[in-house]
C-alpha beads as a LAMMPS data file, in Angstrom:
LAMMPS data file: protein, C-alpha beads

339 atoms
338 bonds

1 atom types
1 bond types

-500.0 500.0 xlo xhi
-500.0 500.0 ylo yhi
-500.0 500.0 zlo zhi

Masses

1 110.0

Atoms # bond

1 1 1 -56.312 -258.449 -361.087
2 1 1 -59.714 -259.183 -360.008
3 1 1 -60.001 -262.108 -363.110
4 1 1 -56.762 -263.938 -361.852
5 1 1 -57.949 -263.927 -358.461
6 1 1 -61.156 -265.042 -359.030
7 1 1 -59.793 -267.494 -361.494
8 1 1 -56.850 -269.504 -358.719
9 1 1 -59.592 -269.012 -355.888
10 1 1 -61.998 -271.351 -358.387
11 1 1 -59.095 -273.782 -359.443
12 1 1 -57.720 -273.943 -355.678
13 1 1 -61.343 -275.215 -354.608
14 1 1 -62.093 -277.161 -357.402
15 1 1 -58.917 -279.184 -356.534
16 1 1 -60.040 -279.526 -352.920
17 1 1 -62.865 -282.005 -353.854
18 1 1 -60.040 -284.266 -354.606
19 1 1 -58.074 -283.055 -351.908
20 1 1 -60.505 -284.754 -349.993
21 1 1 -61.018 -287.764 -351.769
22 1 1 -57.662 -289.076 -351.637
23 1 1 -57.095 -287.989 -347.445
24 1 1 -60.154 -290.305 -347.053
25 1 1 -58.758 -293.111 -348.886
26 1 1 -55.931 -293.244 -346.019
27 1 1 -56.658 -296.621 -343.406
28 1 1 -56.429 -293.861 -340.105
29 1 1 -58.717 -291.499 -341.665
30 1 1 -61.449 -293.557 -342.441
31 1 1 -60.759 -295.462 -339.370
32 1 1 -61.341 -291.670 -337.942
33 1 1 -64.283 -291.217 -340.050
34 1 1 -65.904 -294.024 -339.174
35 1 1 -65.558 -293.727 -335.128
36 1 1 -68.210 -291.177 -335.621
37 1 1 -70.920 -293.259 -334.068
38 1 1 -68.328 -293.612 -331.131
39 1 1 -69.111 -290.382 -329.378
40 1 1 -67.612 -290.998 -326.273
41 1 1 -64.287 -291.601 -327.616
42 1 1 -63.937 -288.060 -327.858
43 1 1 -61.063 -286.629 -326.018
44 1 1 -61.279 -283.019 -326.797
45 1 1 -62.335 -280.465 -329.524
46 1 1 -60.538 -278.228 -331.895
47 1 1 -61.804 -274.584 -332.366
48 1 1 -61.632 -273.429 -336.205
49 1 1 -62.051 -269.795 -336.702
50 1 1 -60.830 -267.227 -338.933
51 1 1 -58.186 -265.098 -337.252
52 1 1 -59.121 -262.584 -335.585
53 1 1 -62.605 -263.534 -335.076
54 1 1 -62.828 -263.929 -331.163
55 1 1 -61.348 -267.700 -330.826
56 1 1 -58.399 -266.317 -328.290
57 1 1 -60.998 -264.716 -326.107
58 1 1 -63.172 -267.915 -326.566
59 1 1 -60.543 -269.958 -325.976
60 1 1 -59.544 -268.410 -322.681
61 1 1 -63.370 -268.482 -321.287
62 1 1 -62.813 -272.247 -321.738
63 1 1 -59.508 -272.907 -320.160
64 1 1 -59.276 -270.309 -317.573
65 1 1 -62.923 -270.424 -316.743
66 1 1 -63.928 -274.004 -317.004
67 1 1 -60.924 -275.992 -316.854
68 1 1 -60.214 -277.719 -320.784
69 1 1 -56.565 -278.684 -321.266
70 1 1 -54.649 -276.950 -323.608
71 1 1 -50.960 -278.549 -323.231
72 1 1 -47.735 -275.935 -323.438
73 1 1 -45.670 -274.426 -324.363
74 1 1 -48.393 -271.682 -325.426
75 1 1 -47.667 -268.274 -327.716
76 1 1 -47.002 -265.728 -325.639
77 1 1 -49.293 -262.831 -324.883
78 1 1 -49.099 -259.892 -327.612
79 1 1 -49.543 -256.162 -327.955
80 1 1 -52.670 -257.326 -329.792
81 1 1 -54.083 -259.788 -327.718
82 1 1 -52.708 -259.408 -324.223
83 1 1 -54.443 -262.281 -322.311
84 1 1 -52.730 -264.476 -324.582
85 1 1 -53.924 -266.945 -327.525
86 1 1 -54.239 -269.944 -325.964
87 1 1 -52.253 -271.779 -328.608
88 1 1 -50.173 -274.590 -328.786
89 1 1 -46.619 -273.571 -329.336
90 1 1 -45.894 -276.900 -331.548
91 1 1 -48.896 -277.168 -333.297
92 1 1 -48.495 -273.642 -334.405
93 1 1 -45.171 -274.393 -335.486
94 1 1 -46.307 -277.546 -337.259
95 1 1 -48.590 -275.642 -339.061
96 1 1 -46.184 -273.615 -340.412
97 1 1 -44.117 -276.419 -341.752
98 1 1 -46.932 -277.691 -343.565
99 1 1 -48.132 -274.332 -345.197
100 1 1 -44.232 -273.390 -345.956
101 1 1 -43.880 -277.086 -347.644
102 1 1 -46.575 -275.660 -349.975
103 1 1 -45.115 -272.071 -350.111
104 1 1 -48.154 -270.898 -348.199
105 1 1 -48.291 -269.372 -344.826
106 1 1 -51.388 -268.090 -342.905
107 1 1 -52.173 -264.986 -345.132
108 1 1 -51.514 -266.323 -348.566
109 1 1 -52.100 -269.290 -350.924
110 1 1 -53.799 -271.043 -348.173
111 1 1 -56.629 -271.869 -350.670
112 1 1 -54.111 -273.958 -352.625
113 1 1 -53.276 -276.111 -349.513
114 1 1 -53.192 -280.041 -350.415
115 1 1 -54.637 -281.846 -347.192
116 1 1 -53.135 -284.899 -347.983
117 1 1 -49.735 -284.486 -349.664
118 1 1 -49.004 -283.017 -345.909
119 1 1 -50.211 -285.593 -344.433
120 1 1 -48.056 -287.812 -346.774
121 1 1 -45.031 -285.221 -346.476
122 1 1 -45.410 -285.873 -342.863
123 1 1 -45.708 -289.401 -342.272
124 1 1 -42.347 -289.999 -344.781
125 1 1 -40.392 -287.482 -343.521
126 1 1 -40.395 -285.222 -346.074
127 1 1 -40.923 -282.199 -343.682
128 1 1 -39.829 -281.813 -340.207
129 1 1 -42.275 -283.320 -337.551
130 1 1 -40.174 -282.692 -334.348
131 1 1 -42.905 -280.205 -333.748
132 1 1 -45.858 -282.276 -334.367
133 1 1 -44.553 -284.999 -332.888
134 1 1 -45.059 -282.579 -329.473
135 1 1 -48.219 -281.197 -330.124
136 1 1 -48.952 -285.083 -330.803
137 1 1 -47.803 -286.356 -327.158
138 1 1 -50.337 -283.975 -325.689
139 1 1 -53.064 -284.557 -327.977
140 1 1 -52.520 -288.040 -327.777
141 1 1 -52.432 -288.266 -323.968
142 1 1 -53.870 -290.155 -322.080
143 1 1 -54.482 -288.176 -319.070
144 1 1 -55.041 -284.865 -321.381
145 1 1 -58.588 -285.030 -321.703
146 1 1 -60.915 -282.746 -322.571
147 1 1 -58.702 -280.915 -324.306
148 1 1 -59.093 -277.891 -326.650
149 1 1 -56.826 -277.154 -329.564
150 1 1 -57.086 -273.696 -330.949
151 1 1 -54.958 -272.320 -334.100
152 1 1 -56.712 -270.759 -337.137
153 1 1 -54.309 -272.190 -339.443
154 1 1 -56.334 -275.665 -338.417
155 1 1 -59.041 -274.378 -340.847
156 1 1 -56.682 -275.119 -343.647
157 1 1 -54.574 -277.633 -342.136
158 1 1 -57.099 -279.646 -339.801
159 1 1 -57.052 -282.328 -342.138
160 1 1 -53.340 -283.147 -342.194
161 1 1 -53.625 -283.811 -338.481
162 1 1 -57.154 -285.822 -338.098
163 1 1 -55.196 -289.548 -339.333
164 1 1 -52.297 -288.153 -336.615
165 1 1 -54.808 -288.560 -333.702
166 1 1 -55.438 -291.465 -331.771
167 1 1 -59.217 -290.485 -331.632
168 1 1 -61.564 -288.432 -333.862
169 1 1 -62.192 -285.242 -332.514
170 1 1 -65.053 -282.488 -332.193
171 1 1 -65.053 -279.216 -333.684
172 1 1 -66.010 -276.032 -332.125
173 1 1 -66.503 -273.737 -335.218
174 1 1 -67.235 -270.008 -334.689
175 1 1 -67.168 -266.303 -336.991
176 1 1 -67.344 -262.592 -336.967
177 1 1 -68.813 -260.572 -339.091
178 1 1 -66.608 -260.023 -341.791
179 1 1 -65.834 -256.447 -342.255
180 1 1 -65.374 -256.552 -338.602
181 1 1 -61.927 -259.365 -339.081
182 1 1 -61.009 -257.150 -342.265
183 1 1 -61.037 -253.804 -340.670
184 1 1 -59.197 -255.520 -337.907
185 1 1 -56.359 -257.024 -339.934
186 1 1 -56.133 -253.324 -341.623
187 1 1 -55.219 -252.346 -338.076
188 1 1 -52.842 -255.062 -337.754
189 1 1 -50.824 -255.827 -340.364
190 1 1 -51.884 -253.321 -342.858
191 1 1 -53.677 -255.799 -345.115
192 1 1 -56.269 -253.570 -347.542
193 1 1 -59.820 -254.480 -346.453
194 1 1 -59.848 -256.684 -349.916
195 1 1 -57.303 -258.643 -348.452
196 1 1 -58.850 -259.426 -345.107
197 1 1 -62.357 -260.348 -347.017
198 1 1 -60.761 -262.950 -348.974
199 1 1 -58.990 -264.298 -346.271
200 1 1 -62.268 -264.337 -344.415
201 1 1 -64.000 -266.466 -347.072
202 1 1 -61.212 -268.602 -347.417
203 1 1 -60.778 -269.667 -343.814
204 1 1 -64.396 -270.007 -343.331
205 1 1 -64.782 -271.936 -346.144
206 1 1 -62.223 -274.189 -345.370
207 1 1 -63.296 -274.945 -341.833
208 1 1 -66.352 -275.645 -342.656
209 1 1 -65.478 -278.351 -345.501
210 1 1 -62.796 -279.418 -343.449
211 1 1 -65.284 -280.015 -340.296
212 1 1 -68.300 -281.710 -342.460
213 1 1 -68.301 -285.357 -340.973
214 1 1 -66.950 -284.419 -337.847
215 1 1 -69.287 -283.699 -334.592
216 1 1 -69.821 -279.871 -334.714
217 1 1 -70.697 -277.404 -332.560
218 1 1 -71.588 -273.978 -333.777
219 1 1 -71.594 -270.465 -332.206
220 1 1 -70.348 -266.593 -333.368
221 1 1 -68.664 -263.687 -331.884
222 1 1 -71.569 -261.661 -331.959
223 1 1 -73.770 -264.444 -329.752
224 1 1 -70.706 -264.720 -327.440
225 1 1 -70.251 -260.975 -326.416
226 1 1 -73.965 -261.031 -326.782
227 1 1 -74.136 -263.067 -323.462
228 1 1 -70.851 -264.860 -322.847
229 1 1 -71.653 -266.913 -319.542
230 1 1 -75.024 -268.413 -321.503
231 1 1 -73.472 -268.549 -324.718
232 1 1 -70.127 -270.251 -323.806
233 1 1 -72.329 -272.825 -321.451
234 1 1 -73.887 -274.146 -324.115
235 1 1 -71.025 -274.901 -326.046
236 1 1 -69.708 -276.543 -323.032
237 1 1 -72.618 -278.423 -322.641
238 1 1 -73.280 -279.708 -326.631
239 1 1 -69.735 -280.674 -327.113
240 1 1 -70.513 -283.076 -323.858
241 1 1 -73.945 -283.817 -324.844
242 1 1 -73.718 -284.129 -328.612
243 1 1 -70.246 -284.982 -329.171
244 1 1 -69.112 -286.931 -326.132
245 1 1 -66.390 -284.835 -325.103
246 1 1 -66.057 -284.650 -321.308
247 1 1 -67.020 -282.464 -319.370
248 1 1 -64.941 -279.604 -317.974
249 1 1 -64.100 -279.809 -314.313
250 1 1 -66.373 -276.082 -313.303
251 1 1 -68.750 -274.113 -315.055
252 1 1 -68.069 -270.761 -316.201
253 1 1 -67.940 -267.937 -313.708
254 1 1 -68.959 -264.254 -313.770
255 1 1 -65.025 -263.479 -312.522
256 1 1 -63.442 -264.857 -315.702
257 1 1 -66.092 -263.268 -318.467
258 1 1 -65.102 -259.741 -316.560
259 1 1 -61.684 -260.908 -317.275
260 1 1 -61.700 -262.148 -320.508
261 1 1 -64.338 -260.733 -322.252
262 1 1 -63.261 -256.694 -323.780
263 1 1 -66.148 -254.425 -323.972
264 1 1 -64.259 -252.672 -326.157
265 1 1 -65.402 -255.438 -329.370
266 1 1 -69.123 -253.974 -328.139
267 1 1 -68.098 -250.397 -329.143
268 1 1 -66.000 -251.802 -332.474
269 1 1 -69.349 -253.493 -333.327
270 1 1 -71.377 -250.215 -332.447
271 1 1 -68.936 -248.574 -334.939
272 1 1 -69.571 -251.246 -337.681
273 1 1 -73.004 -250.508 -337.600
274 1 1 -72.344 -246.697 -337.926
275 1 1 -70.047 -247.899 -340.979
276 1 1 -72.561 -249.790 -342.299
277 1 1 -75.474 -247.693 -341.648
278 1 1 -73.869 -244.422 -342.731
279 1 1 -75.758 -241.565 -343.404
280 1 1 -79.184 -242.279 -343.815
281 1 1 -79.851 -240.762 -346.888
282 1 1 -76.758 -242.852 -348.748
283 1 1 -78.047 -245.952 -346.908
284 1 1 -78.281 -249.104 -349.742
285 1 1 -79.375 -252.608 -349.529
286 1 1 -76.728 -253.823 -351.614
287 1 1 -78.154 -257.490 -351.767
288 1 1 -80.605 -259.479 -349.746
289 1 1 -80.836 -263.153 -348.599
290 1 1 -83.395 -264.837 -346.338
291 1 1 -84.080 -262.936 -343.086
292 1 1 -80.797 -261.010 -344.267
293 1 1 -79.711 -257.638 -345.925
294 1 1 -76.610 -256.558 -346.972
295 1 1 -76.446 -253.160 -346.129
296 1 1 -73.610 -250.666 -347.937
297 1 1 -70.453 -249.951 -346.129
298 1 1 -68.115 -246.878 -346.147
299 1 1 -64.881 -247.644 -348.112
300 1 1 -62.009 -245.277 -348.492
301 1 1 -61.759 -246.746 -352.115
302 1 1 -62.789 -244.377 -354.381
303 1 1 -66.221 -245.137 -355.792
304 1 1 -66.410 -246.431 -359.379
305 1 1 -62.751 -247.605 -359.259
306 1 1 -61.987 -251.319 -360.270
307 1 1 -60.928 -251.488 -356.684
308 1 1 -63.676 -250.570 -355.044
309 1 1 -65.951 -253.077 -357.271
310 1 1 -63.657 -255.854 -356.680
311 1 1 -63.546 -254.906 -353.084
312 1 1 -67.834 -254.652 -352.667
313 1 1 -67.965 -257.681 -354.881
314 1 1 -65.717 -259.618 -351.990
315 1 1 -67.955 -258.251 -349.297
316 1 1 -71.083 -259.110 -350.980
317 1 1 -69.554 -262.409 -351.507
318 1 1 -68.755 -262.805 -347.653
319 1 1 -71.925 -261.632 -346.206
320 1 1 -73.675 -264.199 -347.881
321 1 1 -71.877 -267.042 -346.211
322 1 1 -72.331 -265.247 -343.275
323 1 1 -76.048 -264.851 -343.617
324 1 1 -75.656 -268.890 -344.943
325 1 1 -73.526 -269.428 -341.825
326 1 1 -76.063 -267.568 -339.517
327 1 1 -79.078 -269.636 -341.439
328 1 1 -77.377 -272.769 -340.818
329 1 1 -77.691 -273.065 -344.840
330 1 1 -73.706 -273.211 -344.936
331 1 1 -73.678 -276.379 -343.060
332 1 1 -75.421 -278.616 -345.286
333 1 1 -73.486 -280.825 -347.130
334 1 1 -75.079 -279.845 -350.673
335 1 1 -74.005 -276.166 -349.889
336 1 1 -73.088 -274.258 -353.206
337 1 1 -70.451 -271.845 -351.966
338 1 1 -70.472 -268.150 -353.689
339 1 1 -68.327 -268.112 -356.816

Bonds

1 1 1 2
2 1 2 3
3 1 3 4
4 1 4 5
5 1 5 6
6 1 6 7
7 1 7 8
8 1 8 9
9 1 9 10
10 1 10 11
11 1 11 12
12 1 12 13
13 1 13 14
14 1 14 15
15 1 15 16
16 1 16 17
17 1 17 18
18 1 18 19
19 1 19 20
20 1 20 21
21 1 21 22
22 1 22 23
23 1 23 24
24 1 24 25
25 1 25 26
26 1 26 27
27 1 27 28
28 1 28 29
29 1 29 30
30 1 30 31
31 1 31 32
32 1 32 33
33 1 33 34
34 1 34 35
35 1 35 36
36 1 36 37
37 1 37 38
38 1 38 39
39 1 39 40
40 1 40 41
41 1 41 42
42 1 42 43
43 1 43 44
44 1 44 45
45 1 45 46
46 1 46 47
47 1 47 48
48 1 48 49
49 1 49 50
50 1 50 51
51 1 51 52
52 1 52 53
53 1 53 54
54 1 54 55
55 1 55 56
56 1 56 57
57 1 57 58
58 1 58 59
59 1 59 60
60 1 60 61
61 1 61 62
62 1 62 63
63 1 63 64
64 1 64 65
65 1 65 66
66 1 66 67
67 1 67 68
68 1 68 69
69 1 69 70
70 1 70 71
71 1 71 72
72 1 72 73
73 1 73 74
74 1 74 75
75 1 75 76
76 1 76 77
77 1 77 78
78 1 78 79
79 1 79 80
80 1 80 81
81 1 81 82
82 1 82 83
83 1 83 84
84 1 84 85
85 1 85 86
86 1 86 87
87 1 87 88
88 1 88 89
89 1 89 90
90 1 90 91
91 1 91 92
92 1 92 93
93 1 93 94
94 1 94 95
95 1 95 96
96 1 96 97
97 1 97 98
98 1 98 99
99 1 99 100
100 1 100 101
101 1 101 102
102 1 102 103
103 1 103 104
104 1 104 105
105 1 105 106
106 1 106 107
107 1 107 108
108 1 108 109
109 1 109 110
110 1 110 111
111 1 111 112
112 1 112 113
113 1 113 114
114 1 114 115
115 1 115 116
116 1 116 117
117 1 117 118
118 1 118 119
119 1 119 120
120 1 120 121
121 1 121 122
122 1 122 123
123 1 123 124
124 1 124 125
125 1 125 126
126 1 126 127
127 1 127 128
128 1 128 129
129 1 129 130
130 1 130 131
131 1 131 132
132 1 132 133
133 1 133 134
134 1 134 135
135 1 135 136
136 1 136 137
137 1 137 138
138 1 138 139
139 1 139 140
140 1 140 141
141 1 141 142
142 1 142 143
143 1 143 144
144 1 144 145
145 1 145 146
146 1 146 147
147 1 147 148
148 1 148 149
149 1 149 150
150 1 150 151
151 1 151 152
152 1 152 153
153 1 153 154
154 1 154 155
155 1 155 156
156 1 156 157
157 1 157 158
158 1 158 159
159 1 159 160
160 1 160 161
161 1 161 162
162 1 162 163
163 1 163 164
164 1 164 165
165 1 165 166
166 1 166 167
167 1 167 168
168 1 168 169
169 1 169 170
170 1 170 171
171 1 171 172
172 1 172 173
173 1 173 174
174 1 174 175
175 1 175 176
176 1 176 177
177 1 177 178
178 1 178 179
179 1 179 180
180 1 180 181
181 1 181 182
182 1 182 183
183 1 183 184
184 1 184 185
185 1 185 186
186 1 186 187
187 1 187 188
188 1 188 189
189 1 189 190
190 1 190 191
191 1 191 192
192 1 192 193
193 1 193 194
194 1 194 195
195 1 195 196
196 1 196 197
197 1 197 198
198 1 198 199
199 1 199 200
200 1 200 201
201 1 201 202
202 1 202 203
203 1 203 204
204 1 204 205
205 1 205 206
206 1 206 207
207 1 207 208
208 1 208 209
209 1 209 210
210 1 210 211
211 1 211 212
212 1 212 213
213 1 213 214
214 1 214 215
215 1 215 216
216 1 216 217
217 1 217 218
218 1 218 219
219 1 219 220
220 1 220 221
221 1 221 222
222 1 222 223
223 1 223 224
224 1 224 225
225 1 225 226
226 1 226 227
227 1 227 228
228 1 228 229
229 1 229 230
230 1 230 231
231 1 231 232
232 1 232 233
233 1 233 234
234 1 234 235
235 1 235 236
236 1 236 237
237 1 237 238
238 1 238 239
239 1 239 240
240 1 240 241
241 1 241 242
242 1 242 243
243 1 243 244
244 1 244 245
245 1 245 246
246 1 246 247
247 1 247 248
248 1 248 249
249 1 249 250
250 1 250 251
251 1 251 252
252 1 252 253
253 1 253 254
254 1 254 255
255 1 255 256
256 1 256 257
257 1 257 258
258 1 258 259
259 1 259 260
260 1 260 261
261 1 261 262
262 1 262 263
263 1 263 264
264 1 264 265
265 1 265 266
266 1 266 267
267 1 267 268
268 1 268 269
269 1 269 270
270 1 270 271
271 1 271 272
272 1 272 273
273 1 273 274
274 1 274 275
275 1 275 276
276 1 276 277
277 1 277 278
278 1 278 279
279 1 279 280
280 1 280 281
281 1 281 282
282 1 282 283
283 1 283 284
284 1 284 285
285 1 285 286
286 1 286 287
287 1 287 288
288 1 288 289
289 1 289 290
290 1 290 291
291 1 291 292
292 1 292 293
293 1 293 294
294 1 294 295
295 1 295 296
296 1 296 297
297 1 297 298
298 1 298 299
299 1 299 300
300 1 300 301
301 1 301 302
302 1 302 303
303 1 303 304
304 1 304 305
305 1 305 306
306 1 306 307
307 1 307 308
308 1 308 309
309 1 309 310
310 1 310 311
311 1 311 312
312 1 312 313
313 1 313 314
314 1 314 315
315 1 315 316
316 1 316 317
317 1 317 318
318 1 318 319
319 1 319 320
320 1 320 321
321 1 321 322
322 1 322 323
323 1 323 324
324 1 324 325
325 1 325 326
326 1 326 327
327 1 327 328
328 1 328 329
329 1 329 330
330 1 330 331
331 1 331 332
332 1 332 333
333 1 333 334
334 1 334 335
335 1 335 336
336 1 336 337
337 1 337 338
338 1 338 339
């Protein structure tokens, strides 16, 4: 199994290279594309992050705390994330409709997506847009601004929406250490920790690519927990400074990190370093990039198995673009993703 994997995963992103090249040839995009040295036309930002990687408890800091639009209906609050998501109801929805149109949804064949047969699909009618069409009145607004848009489907779908916007906007891109979203999606939905990796690769991948001529702003779960009320300032502050989105109407407040912020992640990432660590005597540096190591994990897989390979070949794979993403490496345009 690991050979066909491997195999679609390199065909899906060979394919996105033209993917690309023909959503660019659209008049709005490279209208969009172009505004670039327009900063101040910004209206608002999207946040692209794998899921479960922090971006619900980022996006609350923002809206609850500081005061960026977000539109509604939102998704409702969850067992799993009980101060809600901070997602737009249609724009989730719309999401769906594209990924289904490709027989995708968020957890499979998203690496096949086609940016701009959606956006085609969309603009002719071919799928339903009642749902877009509201995410697009608030997005759109005039009186909406700065607004934050936050979905992790957007990693894989951002670029069917950019020629829907009236202006270009900024991206707030963010990750988690990658064991840490598959061990979490094991506790979720039961995906095997194989599952989760890929998916982690895939999304940040994709957001990346999908964010490369747009005004970014960078940050991780790990420097947000580290010190939220710093850490989340600055974002505040370079999407205004760098990227020309407004500014929010307060600054962050002790009150709302107590509220939003779980110390809880701080013991989960305590316990990721015990996984990773594990007994000091089995300890292994199972690869090593600049000012990075890849220390061994525990896996329930049994060692030796063509599982486990494939599964420590995956995570090998992933905490390289993580040490690329943490390097800033990842964001240059010549990057050479891991095969």
């Amino acid at each position: 199994f690991e050979s066909a994997a491997d195999k679609a995963f390199d065909a899906a992103n060979a394919d996105f290279e033209e993917q690309m090249h023909q959503l660019s040839l659209s008049e709005n995009e490279s209208a969009l594309i172009t505004g670039a040295d327009l900063p101040f036309d910004r209206k608002g930002f999207v946040i692209l992050g794998m899921h479960r990687s922090g971006t619900s408890m980022l996006a609350g800091l923002m809206v609850s705390g500081m005061g960026y639009k977000v539109g509604g209906p939102l998704i409702k609050p969850a067992s799993d994330n009980e101060r809600g998501f901070y997602e737009l109801l249609p724009a989730v929805l719309q999401n769906d409709e594209f990924l289904k149109h490709q027989k995708a949804d968020w957890s499979s064949n998203v690496m096949a997506y086609h940016s701009a047969n959606e956006y085609a699909a969309y603009t002719k009618g071919e799928i339903s847009t009642v749902e877009g069409q509201k995410a697009l009145e608030f997005l759109n607004g005039n009186t909406n601004s700065p607004w934050l848009q936050k979905d992790p489907r957007m990693c894989i779908t951002l670029r069917s929406w950019l020629p829907l916007l009236n202006s270009e906007p900024a991206v707030l891109f963010t990750f988690r250490h990658p064991l840490e979203v598959a061990k979490s999606l094991n506790r979720r939905n039961d995906f095997e920790i194989r599952h989760g990796l890929r998916l982690w690769i895939m999304y940040n991948m994709r957001a990346v690519q999908n964010s490369q001529e747009l005004c970014r702003v960078v940050s991780s779960n790990e420097k947000i927990l580290d010190n939220p009320l710093l850490e989340v300032q600055r974002i505040s502050d370079e999407l205004t400074l760098k990227c020309g989105v407004p500014s929010p109407p307060r600054p962050l407040d002790n009150d709302t990190i107590h509220e939003f912020v779980d110390m809880s992640l701080q013991h989960n990432r305590n316990e990721l370093k015990d996984d990773l660590k594990g007994k000091e005597s089995n300890v292994a540096i199972l690869a090593q990039y600049p000012g990075c190591d890849v220390l061994s994990y525990d896996s329930t897989l049994r060692k030796g198995s063509t599982e486990w390979e494939y599964e420590e070949k995956l995570y090998i794979k992933a905490m390289q673009i993580k040490c690329d993403l943490e390097s800033g490496v990842a964001f240059e345009s010549d990057y050479q993703w891991p095969e």
